[in-house]
N, C-alpha and C positions, 0 to 999 in steps of 0.2 A: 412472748410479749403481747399484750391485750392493748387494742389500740380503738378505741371510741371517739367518733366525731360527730359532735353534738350541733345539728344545723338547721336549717328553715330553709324551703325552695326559692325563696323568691332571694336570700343574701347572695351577691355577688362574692365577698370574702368565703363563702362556704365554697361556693363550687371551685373559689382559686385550689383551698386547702385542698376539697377533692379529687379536685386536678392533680395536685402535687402527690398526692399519699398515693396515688392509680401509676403516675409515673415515676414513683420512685419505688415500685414495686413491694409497699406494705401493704398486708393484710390489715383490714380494719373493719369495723361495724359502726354504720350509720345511723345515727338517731335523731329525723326529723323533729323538730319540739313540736310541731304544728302538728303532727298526728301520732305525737307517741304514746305509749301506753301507763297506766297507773306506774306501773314497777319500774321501769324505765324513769319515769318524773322521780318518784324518790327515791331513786337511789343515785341521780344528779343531786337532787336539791341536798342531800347529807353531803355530797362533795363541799358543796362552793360555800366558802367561807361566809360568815354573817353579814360582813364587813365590805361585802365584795356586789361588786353589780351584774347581772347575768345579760352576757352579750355573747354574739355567736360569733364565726366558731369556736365554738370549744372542744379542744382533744384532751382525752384522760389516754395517758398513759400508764398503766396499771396505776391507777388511783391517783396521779398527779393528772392537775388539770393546768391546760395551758390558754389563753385565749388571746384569738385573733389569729392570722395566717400572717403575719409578718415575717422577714427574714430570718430573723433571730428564733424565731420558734420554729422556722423550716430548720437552721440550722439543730438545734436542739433534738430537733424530731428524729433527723440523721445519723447525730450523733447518738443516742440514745436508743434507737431502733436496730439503727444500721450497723454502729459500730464505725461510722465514719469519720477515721483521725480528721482530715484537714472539718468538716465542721465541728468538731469537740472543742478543736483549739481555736474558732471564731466565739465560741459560748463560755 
């Protein structure tokens, strides 16, 4: 599973997510926007829908992108990571 978390040092919702992804023992890769690199920017920006507004954080879980560190996306992250029935059957 490839877990990408797309953040800024100064958002407070980024370091919740970090917090969370650290203590729920996922491997993942961090991608400050404020210092990332050329290849990293586009291959976010083909992610995120036209339509769509780009706010942080955002986790790409192989190729699905989620945004905001709300419960609903902990839950999801859980269940789709972890493999954790009781979050599967919150989502």
């Amino acid at each position: 599973m490839n877990v990408i978390l797309y953040s800024v040092s100064n958002c407070p919702f980024c370091t919740e997510m970090r917090d969370f992804l650290k203590s729920e023992g996922i491997s993942f890769k961090e991608v400050d926007l404020a210092k990332t690199t050329k290849e990293d920017a586009i291959g976010l920006i083909d992610k995120i829908p036209a339509d769509s507004d780009l706010a942080v954080p955002m986790i790409d879980i192989d190729g699905q992108l989620l945004y905001g560190a709300g419960p609903e996306n902990k839950d999801f992250i859980k269940c789709k990571v972890k493999g954790d029935g009781e979050a599967c059957n919150r989502v």
